[in-house]
N, C-alpha and C positions, 0 to 999 in steps of 0.2 A: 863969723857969727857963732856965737854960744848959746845951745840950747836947752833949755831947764826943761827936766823930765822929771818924773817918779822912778823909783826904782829900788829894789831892794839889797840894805845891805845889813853883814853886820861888823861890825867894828872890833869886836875883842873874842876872843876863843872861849868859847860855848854860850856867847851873849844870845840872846834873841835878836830873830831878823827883823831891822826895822824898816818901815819905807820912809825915804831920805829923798828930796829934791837933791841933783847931781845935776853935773855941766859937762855936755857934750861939746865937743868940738866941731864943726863943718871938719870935712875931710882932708885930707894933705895929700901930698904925693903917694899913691899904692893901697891909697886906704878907700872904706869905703862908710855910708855912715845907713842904720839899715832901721826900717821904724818893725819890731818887734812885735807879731801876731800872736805866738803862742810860746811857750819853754815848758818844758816837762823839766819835774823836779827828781833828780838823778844822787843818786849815792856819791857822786864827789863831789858836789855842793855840800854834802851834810859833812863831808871829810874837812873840805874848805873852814865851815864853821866850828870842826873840834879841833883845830887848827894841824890836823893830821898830814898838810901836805908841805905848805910850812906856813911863818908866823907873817907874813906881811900883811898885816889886816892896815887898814878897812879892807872886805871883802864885797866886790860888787858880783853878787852870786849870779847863776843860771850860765847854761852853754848849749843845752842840747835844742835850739831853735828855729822856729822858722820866724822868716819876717819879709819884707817889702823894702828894696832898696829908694833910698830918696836922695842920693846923692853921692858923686863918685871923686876921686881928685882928677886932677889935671891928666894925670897920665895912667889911666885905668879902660880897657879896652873890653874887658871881658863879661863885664857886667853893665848896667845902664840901671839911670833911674825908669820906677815901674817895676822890676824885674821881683818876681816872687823867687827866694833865695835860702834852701837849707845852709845853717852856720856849721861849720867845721872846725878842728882844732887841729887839722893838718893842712895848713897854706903851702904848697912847696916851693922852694925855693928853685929847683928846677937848676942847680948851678954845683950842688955835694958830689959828694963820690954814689953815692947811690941812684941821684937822680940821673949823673952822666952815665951810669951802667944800665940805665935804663928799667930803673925798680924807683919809682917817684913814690910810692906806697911807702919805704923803708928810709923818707927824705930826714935827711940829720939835722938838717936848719928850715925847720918851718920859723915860720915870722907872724908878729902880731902888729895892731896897728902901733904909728911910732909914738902919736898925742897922746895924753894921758888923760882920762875922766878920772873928774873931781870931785869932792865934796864942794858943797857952796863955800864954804872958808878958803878950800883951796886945795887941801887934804888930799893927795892923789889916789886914788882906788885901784887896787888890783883884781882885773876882771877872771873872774874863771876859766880856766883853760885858755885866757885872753879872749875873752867872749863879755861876758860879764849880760846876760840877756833877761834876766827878770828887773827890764827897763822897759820904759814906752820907746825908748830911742837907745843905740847902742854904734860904737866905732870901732869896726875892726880892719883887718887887713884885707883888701876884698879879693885875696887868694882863699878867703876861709869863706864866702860866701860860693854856693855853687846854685848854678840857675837851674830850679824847677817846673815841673806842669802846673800855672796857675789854677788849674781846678779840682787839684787834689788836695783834702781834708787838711788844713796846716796843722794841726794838733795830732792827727796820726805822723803824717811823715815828717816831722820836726823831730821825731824819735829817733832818728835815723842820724841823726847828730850825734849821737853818742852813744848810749846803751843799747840800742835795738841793732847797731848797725857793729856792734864789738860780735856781739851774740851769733848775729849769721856767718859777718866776717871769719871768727874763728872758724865757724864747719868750712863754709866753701872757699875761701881764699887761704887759711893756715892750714885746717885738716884736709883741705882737699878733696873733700867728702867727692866718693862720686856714683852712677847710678849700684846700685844691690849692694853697698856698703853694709855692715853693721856699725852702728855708731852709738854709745853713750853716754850721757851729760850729764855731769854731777853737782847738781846744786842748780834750783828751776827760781830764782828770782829772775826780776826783768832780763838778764843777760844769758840767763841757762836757757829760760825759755824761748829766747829769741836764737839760740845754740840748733835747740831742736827743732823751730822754725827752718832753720837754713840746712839742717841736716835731712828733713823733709823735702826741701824746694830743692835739693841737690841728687835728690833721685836716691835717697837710704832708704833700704825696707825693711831694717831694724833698727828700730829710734829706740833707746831705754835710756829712761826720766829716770833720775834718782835724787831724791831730797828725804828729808823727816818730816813735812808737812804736807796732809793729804789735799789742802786745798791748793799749793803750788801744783802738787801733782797730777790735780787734774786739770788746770790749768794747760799745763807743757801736753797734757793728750787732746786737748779739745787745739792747739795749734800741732800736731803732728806724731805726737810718743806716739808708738805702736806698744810699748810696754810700760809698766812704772814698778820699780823702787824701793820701799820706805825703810830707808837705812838706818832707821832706828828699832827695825824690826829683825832684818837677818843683815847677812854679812852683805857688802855691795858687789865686791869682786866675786863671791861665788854667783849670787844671784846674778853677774853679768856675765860668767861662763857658760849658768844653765840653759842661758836663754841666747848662747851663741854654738850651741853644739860642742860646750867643754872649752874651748878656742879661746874664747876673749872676743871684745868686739875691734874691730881695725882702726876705728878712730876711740881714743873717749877725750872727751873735753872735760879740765877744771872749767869749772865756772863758781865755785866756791875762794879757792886760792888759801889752804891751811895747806901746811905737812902732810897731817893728815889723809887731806882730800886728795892732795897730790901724789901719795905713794897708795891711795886706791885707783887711782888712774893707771897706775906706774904698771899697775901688777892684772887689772881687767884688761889690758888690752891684749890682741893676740900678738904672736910673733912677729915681729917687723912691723906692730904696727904704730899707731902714732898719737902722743898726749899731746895735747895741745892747754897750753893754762893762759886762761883769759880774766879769772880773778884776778883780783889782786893783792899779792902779804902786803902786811904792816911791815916794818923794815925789821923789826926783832926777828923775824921770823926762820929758821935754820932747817935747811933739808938736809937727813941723813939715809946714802940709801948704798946697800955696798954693790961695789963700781964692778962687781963680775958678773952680778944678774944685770947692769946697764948695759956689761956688755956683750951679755949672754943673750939677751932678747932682743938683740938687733932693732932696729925701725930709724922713728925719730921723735925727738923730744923737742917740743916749740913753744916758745909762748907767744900769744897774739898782742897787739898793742893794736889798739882800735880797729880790730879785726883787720890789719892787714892793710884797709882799706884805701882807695884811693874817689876819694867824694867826685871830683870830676867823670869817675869811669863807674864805680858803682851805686852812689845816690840815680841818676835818672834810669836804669836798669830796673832795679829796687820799685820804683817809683812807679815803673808803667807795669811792674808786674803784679803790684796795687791795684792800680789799675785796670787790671785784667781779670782782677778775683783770684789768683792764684798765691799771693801774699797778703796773710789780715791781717793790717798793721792796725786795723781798728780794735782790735784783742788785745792790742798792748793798755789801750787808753782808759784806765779803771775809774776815772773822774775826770772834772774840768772843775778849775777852783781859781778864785779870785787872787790878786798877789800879794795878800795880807792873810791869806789862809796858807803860807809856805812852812809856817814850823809845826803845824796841825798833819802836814803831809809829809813833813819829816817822820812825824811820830807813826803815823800807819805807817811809812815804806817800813820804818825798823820793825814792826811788827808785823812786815808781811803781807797785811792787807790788801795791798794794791800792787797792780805791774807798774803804773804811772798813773802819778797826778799830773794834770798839764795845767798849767798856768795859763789864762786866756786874757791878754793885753787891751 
């Protein structure tokens, strides 16, 4: 069976996102087919559409979702229909070298589903991060669906898909953050601030927020900064020795991802301690840093890719500690907008305005 849903795409590099009836598949072997609640609209969607990740358009946008599965294939054991499911973009394969060394976080062949959604003509679509969820109906691999607490907010923890769950991922899972840490985050949009989220929930009791806009910045203190910032004001790296006893602080996190930002990480942090870059360059982008102060200041230098994460073991963690009031993932959700209001929500995230628009199905 072929299912005709609504769903947003857009077809050419820097088109407007249109909504386009599109044809689902019923599921195959491994797949799973999942009816769409809510998708927050996320900074690689807008990549997607300036065709910055690459050119294979049509573009069937959204990734960072929750939804309701309705249908599993033949050979799918771990999810059921019913099952309320955050979407992931790391299925593992459970078969690499990394997952037999027993680091499934670091797996080298995630898989997406194997049928293609189409345009009505026929036109195959390339789903976001092979997600593809600002649909009423979506087919992915159901290693990328992970089973959640049906009675927690879909629109907060759908965040956790993607940008919220990069942000915490780098402190506790890359930097390692751990309790009387010093930790600094440079650059408080959705991922910094979810940075300082997790550098908070990790037991740090030096958090400094560092951005150029004072409204991100209060932001990152109202979810955890104990300090902030405004590096358009003084220098960052001094201002994050002042406020570490001259030292540096032991973690700092890119959360920007320029040169730039990266050799003020390079140089705030103390002795041995540890950058972590969870931004991400544009591929132009070149670091030069000379290699006797890299190896002069000892630690370690990481970058994070979806913070680490591994959705099986840290989505339902995350979720209950929601749950518990000890994580406000409802801080992240700056609106709820219909899915014809997506290039209106492109235009605040570039300006800032918001942590997340969520898309409500």
């Amino acid at each position: 069976m072929v299912h005709k849903v609504k769903a947003a795409v857009v077809r050419s590099k820097n088109a407007d996102v249109t909504l386009e009836t599109i044809l689902v598949p019923d599921p195959g072997p491994g797949e799973a087919l999942v009816d769409i609640l809510t998708c927050g609209v996320c900074h690689t969607d807008l990549h997607y559409k300036q065709g910055a990740i690459n050119d294979d358009f049509p573009f069937l946008l959204g990734h960072e979702a929750t939804g309701v599965v309705s249908a599993v294939g033949p050979d799918v054991t771990d999810v059921a229909p019913g099952d309320r499911v955050v979407l992931n973009w790391r299925a593992v394969c459970g078969e690499c070298r990394a997952c037999r060394r027993g680091e499934p976080q670091y797996c080298f062949n995630t898989h997406n589903a194997t049928q293609k959604m189409t345009l009505e003509d026929g036109t195959e679509l390339s789903p976001a991060l092979g997600i593809g969820a600002f649909a009423e109906k979506t087919l992915v691999a159901a290693g990328q669906c992970t089973k959640v607490d049906p009675d927690a907010d879909p629109a907060a923890v759908g965040l956790l898909g993607c940008g919220v769950m990069a942000g915490i991922g780098a402190a506790i899972n890359t930097g390692n953050v751990q309790r009387g840490d010093s930790v600094a985050v440079i650059g408080c949009g959705g991922v910094g601030v979810a940075a300082v989220a997790g550098a908070a929930l990790a037991g740090a009791t030096t958090v400094i927020a560092v951005d150029i806009d004072p409204k991100k910045l209060q932001r990152a203190q109202d979810l955890g900064a104990t300090h902030t910032v405004d590096s358009s004001a003084v220098d960052p790296v001094e201002a994050i020795r002042e406020l570490t006893g001259g030292f540096g602080a032991d973690v700092v996190i890119d959360a920007v991802g320029r040169p730039e930002t990266y050799k003020q990480a390079f140089y705030a942090r103390d002795l041995a301690g540890t950058v972590v870059l969870v931004g991400v360059p544009s591929p132009e982008m070149t670091l030069e840093l000379p290699l006797l102060d890299v190896f002069g200041r000892g630690g370690s230098l990481k970058s994070s890719w979806y913070g680490d994460c591994l959705p099986s073991r840290d989505f339902p963690m995350l979720i209950s500690l929601y749950r518990q009031g000890k994580l406000d993932l409802d801080a992240f959700v700056t609106e709820r907008i219909r899915i014809d209001q997506i290039d209106e929500a492109f235009d605040k995230m570039h300006a800032g305005a918001v942590l997340r628009s969520v898309v409500e199905l």
